[in-house]
Every structure is written in C-alpha cells, then in structure tokens.
N, C-alpha and C positions, 0 to 999 in steps of 0.2 A: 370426270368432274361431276360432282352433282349439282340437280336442277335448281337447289336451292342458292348454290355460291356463284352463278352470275354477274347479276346485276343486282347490286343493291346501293338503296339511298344513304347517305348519312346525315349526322346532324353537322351544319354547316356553322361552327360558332361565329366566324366573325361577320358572318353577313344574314345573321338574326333566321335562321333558317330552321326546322323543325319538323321534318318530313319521316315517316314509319320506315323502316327498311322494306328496300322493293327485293321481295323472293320470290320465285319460280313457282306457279303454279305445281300443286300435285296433284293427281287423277282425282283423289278422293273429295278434293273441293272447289272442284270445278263445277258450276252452274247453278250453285246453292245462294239462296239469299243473303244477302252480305247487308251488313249495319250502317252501311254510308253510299250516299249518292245513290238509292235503290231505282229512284225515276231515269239518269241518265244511262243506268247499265241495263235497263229493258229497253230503253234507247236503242243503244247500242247491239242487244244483242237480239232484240226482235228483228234489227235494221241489215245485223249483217245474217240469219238466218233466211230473212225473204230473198234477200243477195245468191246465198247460196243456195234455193231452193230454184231461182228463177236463170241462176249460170247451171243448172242441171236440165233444167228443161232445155236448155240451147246444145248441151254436148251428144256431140255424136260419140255414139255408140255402135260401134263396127268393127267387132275383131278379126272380122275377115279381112281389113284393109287396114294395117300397121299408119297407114300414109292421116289418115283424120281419122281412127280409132281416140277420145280422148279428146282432141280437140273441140272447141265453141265453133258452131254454126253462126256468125254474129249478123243480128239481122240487118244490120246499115252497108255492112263492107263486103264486097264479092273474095275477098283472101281470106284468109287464118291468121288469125295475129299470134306470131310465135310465140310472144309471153306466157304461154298456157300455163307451164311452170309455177308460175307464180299463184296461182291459183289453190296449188296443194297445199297450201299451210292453213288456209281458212278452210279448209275444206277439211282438215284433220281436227283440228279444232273444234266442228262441230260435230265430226264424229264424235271426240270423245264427249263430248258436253249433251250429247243427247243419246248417244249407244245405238244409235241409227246408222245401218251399215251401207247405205245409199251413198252417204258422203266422205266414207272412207273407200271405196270404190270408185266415185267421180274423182277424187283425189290421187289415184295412185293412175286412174288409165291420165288425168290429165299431165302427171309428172310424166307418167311412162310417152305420152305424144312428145316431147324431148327432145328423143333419141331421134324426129325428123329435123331437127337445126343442131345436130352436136357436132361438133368437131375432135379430130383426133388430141388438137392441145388443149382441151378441156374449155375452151368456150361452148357458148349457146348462141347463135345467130339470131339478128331480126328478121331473117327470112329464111326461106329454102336458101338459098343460092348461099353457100359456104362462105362469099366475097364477101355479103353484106357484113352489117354492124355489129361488132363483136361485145360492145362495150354492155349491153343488158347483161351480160352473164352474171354480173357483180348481185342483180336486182333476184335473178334467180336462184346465187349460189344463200343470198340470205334468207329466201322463202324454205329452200332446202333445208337449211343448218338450222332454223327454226322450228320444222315440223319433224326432224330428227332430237333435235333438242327436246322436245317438249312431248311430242308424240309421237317418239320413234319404238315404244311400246307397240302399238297397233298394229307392226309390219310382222310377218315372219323372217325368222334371222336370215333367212340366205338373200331375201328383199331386201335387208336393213343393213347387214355389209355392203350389198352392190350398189346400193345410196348413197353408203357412206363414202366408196370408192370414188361415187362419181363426183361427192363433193368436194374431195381432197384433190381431186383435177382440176375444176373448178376455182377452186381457190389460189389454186400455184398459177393457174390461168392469170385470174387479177391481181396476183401475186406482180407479174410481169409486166403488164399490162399495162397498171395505173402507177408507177414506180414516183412517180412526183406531182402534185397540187396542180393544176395547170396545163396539162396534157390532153384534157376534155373538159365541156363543161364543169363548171363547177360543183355539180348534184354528184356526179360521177365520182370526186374527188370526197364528198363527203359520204357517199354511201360505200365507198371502200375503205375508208378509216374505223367504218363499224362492222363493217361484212371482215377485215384481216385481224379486227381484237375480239370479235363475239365469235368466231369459225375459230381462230389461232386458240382460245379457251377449250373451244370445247374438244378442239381434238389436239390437244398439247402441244403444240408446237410453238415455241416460244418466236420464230423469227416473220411470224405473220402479226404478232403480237407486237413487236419490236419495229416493227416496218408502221404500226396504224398511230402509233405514236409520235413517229417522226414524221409521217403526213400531218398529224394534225397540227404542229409547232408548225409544219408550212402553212395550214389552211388559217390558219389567227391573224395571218399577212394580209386574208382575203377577206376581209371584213373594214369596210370602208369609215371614215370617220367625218362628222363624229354622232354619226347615226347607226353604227352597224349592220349597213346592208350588206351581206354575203354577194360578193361580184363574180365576173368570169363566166356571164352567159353571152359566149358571143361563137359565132360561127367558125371555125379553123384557125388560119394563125392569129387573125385579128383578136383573141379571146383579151388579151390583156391590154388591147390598144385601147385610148378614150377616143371619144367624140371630139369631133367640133370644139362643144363648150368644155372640154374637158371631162366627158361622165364616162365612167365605167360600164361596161354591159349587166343591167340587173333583173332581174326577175323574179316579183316574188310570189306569182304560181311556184314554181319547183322550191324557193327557200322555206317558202310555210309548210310547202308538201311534202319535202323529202329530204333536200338538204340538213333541216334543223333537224328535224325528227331525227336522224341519224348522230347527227352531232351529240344530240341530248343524250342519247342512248349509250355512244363511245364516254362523254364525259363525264356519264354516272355509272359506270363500269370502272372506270379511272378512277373517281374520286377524285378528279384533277378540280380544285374548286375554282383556278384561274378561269379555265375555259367555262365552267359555270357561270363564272360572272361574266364573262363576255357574251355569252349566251342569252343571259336572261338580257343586257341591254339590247341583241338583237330582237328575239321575243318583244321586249315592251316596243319597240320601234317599228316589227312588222305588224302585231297587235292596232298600232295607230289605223291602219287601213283595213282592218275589218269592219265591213257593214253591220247597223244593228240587227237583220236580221240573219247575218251569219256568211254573208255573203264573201269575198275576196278580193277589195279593188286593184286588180293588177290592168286596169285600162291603159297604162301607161307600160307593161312591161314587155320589154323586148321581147319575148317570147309568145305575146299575145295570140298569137296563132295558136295557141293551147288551152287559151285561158276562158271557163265555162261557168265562170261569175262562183259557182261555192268554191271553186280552184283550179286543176292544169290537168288536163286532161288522161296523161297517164302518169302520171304521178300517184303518189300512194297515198296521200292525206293528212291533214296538219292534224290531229288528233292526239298521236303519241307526243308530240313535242310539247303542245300546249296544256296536256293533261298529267300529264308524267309532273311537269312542274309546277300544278298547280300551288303547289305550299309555297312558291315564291308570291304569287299574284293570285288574292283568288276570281280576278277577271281572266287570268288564261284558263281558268275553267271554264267560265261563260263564252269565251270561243269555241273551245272543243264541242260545250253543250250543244249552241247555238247553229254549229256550222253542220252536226249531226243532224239536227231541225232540217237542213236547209236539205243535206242527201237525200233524208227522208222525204222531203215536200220535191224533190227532182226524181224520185223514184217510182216507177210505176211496172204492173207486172211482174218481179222481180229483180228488174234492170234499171240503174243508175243512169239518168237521162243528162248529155251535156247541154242543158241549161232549164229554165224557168220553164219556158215553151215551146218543148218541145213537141208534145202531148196535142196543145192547142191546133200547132200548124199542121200535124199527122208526117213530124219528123222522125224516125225509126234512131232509138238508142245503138252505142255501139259496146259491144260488150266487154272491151278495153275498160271502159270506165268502171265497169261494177270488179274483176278479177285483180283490178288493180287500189280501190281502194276498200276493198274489202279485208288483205292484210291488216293494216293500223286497227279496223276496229279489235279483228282475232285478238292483236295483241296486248291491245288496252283488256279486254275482259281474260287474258292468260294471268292478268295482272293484278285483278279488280282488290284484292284483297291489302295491297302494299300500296294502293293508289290514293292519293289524299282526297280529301273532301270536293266532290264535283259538283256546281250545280249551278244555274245562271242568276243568282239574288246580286251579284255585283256587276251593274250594268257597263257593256263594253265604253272604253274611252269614245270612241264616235258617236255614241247614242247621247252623249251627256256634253259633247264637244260646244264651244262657244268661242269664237273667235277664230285667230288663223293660227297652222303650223305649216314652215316650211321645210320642205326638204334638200340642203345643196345639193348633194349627190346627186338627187333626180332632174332637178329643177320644178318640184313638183309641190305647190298648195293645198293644203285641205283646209276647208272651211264649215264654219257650223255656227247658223244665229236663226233661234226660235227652234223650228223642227227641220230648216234647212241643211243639208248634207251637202258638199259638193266638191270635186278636185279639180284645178287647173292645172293642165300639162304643159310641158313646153321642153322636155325631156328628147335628147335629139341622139341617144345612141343606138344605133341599129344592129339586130342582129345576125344579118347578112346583105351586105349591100348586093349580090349578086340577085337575088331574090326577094325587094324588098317586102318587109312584113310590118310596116309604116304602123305602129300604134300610135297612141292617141299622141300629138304636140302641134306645136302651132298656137301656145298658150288656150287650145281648148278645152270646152267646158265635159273634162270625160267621163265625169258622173255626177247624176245628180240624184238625190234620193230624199222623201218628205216621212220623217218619223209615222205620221201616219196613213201615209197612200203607199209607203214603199221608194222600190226602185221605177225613176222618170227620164231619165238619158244615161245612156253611158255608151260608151264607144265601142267601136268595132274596127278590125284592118282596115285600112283606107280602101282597098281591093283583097277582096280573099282569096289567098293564093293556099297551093299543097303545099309547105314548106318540108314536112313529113307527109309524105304520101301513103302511105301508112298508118299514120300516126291521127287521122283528120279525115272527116268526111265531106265530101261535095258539097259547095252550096247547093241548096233547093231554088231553083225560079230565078230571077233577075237581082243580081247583086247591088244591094244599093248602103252604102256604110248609114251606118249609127251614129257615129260623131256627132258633135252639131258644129256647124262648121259656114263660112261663108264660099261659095263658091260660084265658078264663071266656066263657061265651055264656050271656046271659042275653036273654030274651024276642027271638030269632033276633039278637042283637047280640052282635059279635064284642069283647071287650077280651082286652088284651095287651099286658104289656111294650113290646114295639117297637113299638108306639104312642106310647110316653111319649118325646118329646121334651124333656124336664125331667131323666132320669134323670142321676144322678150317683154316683160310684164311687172307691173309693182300694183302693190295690192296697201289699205288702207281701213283703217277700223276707229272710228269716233264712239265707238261703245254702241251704237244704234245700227250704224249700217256700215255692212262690212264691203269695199270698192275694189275692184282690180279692174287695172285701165293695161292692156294690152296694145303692142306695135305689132302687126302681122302683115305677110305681104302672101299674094294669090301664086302659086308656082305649081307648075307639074311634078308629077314624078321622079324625073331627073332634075327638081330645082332648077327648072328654069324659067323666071319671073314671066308674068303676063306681060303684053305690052301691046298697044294701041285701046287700052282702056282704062279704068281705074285699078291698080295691084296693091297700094299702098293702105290700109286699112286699120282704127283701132275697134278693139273690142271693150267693152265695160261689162263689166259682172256685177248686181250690186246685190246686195243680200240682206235684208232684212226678215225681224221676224212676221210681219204682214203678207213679203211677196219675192218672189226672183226676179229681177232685170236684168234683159241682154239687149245692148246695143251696139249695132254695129254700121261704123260711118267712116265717111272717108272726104277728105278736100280734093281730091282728083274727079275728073269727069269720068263718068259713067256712061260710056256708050254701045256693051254688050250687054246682052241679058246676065245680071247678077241678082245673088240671091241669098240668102240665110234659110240653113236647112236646118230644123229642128224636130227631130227623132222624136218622138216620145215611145216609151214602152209600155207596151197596151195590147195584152193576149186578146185573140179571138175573144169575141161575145161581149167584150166593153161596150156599154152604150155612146158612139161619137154623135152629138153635136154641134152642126153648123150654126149657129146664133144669128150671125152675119157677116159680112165679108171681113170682118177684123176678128171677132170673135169663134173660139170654139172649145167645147167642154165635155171631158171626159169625164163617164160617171163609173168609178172606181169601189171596192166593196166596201172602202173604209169611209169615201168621200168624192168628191166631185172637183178634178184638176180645170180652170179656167185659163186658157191661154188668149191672150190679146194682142193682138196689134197695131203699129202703128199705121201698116200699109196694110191693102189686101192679105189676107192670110185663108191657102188653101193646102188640100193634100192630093199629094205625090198621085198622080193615075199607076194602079200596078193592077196586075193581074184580078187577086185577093184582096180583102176586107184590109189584110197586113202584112207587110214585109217580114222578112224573118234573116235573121244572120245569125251564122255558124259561133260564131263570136259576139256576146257569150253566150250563145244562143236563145234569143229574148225574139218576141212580135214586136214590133213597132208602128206607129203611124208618122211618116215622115210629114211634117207640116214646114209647108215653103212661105217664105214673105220675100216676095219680089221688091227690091227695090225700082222707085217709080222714076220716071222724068223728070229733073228736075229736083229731086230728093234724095239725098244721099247721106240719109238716115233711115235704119228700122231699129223698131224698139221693138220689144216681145216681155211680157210680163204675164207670168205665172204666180197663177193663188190658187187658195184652196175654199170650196164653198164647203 
C-alpha cells in the first residue's frame, strides 16, 4: 500500500464540511515551512523535539546488558515502565525530520528493549512477569505499524522484515484478544478498531480490516445520550453496570486522550460519515470541559487517579482528535493549540511534568508522560500538510460561558457568570469499589477557575491510593485532598460530603446571579452516616460576576469539631496574607484572590509553605473555617482585587 492511500479526508456534503485530503507524509517534505497554522507547528514540533531530546538523556545505553539496554531510567519510579515501545515512532519521526542519527538509534534500542516483555503469542506485557497485563500491546502494535508505515525507510531490510514479523504477531495477538466492545475498558476497544484497520491496511489483510468495522458498529452502542459521552470505564465485570443513580462509568482523561483520537482516525479512513457525525457531537460535548487555559476538567472522572489537569496520565493526547477535525469547529483548534500551551508550560528539562507544580514542590516528572504523549504530536506534524487551519482566534466554549449547562449522564454542572469558571459534582459512579478512587461528588465544588488569576480549586481523590501501581507515583508528605468539602472526624474517622454518594442539588439563574442549593450528608468511606452530631448539611454556591459564595449550614446540632475546607491553588512563592481572622489574600501574578469569612478563617498547619497532591498535581493552601458554637452557618466569599 502506499503512504499516500491511507488516510484521507473527504468533502462531507451533507453536513457543510470542506476539509483538504489528509495524505501521508513523504520524506521530502517533512520539516519544511508549511502556509497554514506556522505558530502552532513550531508549537508542536519545538515541544515534541525537547521531548525527545530530554527521553534520550534518560535511556540507558548498555549493550552489555539486553535486560535495560534501550530502556528509560525514569526519575520518579524505582521500575522500567514497559511501554518503551511506544516511544519508537516519535523517535523515528525526528530522525527523519532532522537527519540526526541520535534518534534513530534511541528509537530502534528503545523498540529493540521489547523483546524483555514479549511473549511467544505475540503480546507485549506491562511488566517482566509474562502474567501481567497483556492488553498495552494494542498501544504498541500502533506505535510499530506507524513508524514502519511511515519510516520504515530508515531500517535495514533484514531489521524491517523482523519488525514487520513482530507486528503481524502482534496484531493476530489483539486480533484475539479484543474480539468484542466491552471486554476492557473502553480506550482498549477503541484503540483496537484503529490498530486492526490502519495494521489490516497496511499489510493486506482484509479480516483485521473486517473485524475493526464490526467493533466499531458495537462501539456507537457506547456513546451515551444525549450528550455523547464514550462509557465503559469501569473496573472488571462491573464495566457496564450503572451506579446508584443510574450513571455509566466515564472518563474523560482517556476519551479526549485516546479513545476519540482513535475513533477519529478509524472513521476517516472509513469515510463512514455516520460515525463522523457522532463523533463530532462527542468532540463538541467533551470540548464543553476544556479549561481556558487548555486545561482538562476530568475532577469528576472515574478514573481520576490518572488525571494531571492538561489530561490522563498515560494516555497519549487529545491533539489528533481535536485537530484532525478542525474544519468541523474551528474551536477544536483552540483546544489542540491551547492544551499544547498547557504541555509546554508542564514541561521542564525535557520531561513532561504531571501537573502545574510540580517544579514548585521539587516533585520528580515520571517519564511515562513524556514517551506517551509524544506520539500524537509525531503524528499531527506526519500530517501538517493535509491539516486544516490551526490556531486559537476562536475562543473555547468555557472561556465565553455564561450561565448553567448540565450534564445527566454525570450528574454534573458547569457554570460561568463574569470571569467565574466552576463545576459541581455529585457524579456517584465508581470505578472500582474494591479500591475506592472516590472523585470529586457530594454535589462538590470540583473546580473553580477566574479568567484572569487562573485555576483556584479543584479536586483531588478523596485519599490517594495506587490504583495502578505502575501507572502513578507516590504521594510526597502528608496526604490531604483538594476538594473543597465540609468535614467532621470523629473518634480518628474521617466524614465528609464527598463521601455521600446520594447527594443531590438544583441550581438557579435570574440572569445576575447564578444559585445551587445543595442536600448533602457527612459519611465515611464505606457510607456510613455520621451520628451523635450534626450529618445532614446544605451547600449553596452563588455566582455572580463581583464574587463566589459558599455556604454551608445545617439545622442539626453541632457538637464535634466541624469544618469547611477550602483548598486554594497556589504554587510556592505566592505572596499569602493573613488581614485578620476572617480575612486572607493571595497575591497572584495576574491579581490578588481575597477570601473572607464569616467565622474565624485559618490554614491547615503542614509541614511546607503548601500541600501538594498527585492529583492533578497542583500546591495548594488548605484554608479551614471552623464552624463556631452556637453557629451553624459559614460563609466564604471570594473576589478578586
């Protein structure tokens, strides 16, 4: 097959569509100035060069030892993360785009480190141990079949058949493997509907082809209504059970980062313009939750134990997904631009940091993140030429938001009046009860964000646990969540709103100020209600364009220490002052956050200047307002000077 009859775009007449055909890069005009979106593709390829220049200073190099020959030394994790693989296709990429033979040599020992997780049925393991998890191979066999696709020029033949070999295992592998929609998470089901028609292409085999087809007429099932959220992130058999309130398991770290991206990819290969159009309403509906400045609100998603605020931790990157279709929307441009910004401003060294601050707290990047979302950019600049016009002039929906949208599916609110940002949760499906990984609900407030100070709360695991122990690095220091949240310890038992899985909430907009009056009760961990003190609690949110108010009161007596914790996010070196026992004010680079209240209002004694949590890895200053004797109201009201 040639490079050129891949993948290409069409013109989409009935749904006003008018995109250049997307063809295959060729050697000769790869890295050359190109007439459109020139700012976002030095973006892009300045962003994934440092990438790659800064995963080479990490690999070991030791051909005397087959065992980490090829492999990333990764500075946070004492193991090897077996995904090495994945790493070859960016790494070929910039071989040929720069004729620098460094990165075609980091590229070929990183493939060749491999053969330490291969199995004789053509899997790649997530660990030494042959038993572990078989299902990345899929993530592998496509990094493979793309830097043979594209740059299988580079190898010598007797290297570039044994590739080829090893990919034709590979693929009857997940050929087997992933045989129907629903067998594993849901990312897994869609990144194999692209790995058995872009693999089944390219080495002719029609019934790899034939098989990615019929997954995807399953996968159309798994798009919720009537918002299109891509479901089925849920732990083992439970995948397709609802909650409680009826909700599906979702998350959309993996559906912006991998899932869609794939999807997009299989159903412009197709031509299928049905799943196109189902597509783009999911796009415009996961689009609704992108921060202005590029950011990913998944505070709420089940999988939140991955989720590192620009996206999911080893996932690969919304990029291709939102940029490939820009000619439908040119705000999925201003995503891809935006969220580029955002890698760039987490990157330091060479290495892609999972979160804002992690630099501040002197938290060590893990190298997962960079080998992994370093793909999507490769691919986007394989591409640059067939790619419609990129650039951020059309500001995302969130930036411009004004009023409420809700979400049924989630149970989840955004709201937006003046420069206020914010979500309420109250989203109760988990995704493994055995392990809980408790994201933000309890009708909490899981992000808050001011157009011009930035991001100012957003949530974290209730408790951070390894849910991937591999996949996730240790808390640093004393775990204390993000949330903002009311909460009671009684006899060392922790209760707290985002416990209550039950909460529910109605929200309200007179055109001035926008209200949500919340019912919430105090429970542990296991849901089980507080009791010899006040449990029963509401919350009020109100939002105008002046100021934020949080109130939280209750007609029960109050006779343990209770409290309202309110997180702010605030890297090292913010100027905090204390005004007075009600008042205190952070001086921010764009402006000055003033928080007030109506009772005493102090901060958390911890170690450090600021806390810090792995999720989504931001500093914070926990500020407490005790409720008093006799008072069983506190207010808290945020502005901006």
């Amino acid at each position: 097959m040639e490079r050129r009859d891949f993948i290409k775009f069409s013109t989409f007449a009935g749904m006003g569509l008018s995109l250049a055909p997307l063809a295959m890069f060729s050697s000769c005009n790869r890295g050359q100035a190109l007439p459109h979106s020139a700012e976002f593709k030095k973006l892009c390829y300045d962003l994934l060069k440092d990438w790659c220049d800064g995963l080479i200073k990490t690999q070991i190099i030791k051909p005397s030892d087959p065992t980490v020959h090829g492999a990333f030394d990764c500075p946070a994790c004492e193991h090897i993360h077996a995904r090495v693989m994945d790493a070859v296709y960016p790494f070929f990429y910039m071989a040929q785009s720069t004729g620098d033979k460094k990165y075609l040599n980091a590229g070929i020992a990183a493939f060749e480190w491999g053969k330490n997780v291969s199995r004789e049925d053509g899997a790649w393991t997530n660990g030494r141990d042959p038993k572990s998890w078989d299902g990345t191979t899929v993530f592998a066999a496509v990094a493979l079949a793309e830097t043979l696709h594209y740059h299988g020029d580079l190898l010598d033949e007797a290297r570039r058949q044994r590739w080829y070999a090893r990919l034709e295992k590979a693929i009857e592998f997940v050929y087997h493997r992933f045989p129907v929609i629903g067998n594993a998470n849901i990312n897994y089901g869609a990144t194999t509907i692209y790995a058995l028609n872009m693999i089944g292409r390219l080495l002719n085999n029609p019934k790899y082809i034939t098989r990615s087809r019929e997954l995807a007429e399953q996968i159309k099932g798994h798009f919720t209504q009537p918002n299109y959220f891509l479901f089925a992130e849920k732990q083992g058999k439970i995948r397709l059970e609802k909650s409680p309130k009826g909700l599906y398991g979702i998350d959309l770290g993996y559906n912006a980062e991998e899932s869609l991206n794939n999807l997009v990819f299989y159903a412009l290969a197709e031509k299928d313009e049905d799943f196109l159009g189902i597509l783009q309403k999911s796009l415009d509906t996961h689009m609704s939750f992108i921060i202005p400045d590029g950011g990913l609100d998944n505070s709420f998603g089940n999988r939140i134990y991955k989720w590192s605020y620009w996206g999911s931790r080893t996932s690969d990157g919304m990029q291709p997904a939102f940029g490939m279709m820009a000619g439908y929307h040119p705000a999925y441009g201003t995503v891809a631009f935006k969220n580029t910004e955002l890698l760039k401003q987490c990157t330091s060294d060479g290495l892609l940091h999972g979160g804002l601050h992690y630099s501040s707290h002197g938290i060590k990047p893990c190298v997962h993140h960079t080998f992994a979302h370093a793909k999507p950019l490769a691919f986007m600049l394989e591409h640059w030429n067939e790619l419609p016009e990129i650039n951020k002039e059309t500001p995302l929906p969130r930036a411009v938001a004004d009023g409420v949208q809700y979400f049924e599916e989630l149970d989840v609110s955004l709201f937006g009046r003046g420069d206020w940002r914010g979500t309420i949760s109250a989203y109760d499906a988990e995704y493994n009860p055995h392990n809980d990984c408790r994201q933000a609900t309890g009708a909490s407030l899981s992000l808050l964000y001011h157009n011009t100070l930035g991001l100012l709360c957003t949530a974290s695991m209730a408790v951070y646990r390894l849910q991937e122990a591999n996949n996730q690095q240790p808390a640093p220091g004393e775990d204390i969540a993000l949330t903002p949240r009311i909460e009671c310890y009684k006899n060392a038992t922790w209760y707290t709103n985002i416990y209550d899985r039950t909460a529910t909430y109605k929200v309200f907009d007179d055109g001035k100020t926008i209200a949500y009056q919340a019912k919430v009760q105090l429970k542990d961990e296991k849901q089980k209600l507080l009791s010899g003190t006040a449990a029963d609690f509401q919350l009020e949110y109100l939002s105008s364009k002046q100021k934020m108010k949080i109130i939280a009161s209750t007609k029960q007596l109050i006779s343990e220490t209770t409290a309202f914790v309110l997180p702010i996010v605030s890297p090292t070196g913010e100027t905090v002052t204390q005004l007075s026992e009600t008042l205190i004010t952070i001086k921010k680079p764009e402006g000055t956050l003033k928080v007030s209240s109506s009772v005493k209002l102090r901060i958390k004694n911890m170690p450090k200047s600021r806390t810090f949590n792995m999720i989504p890895g931001v500093e914070a200053l926990p500020l407490v307002a005790d409720f008093e004797a006799g008072n069983s109201v506190v207010e808290l009201t945020l502005e901006v000077l």
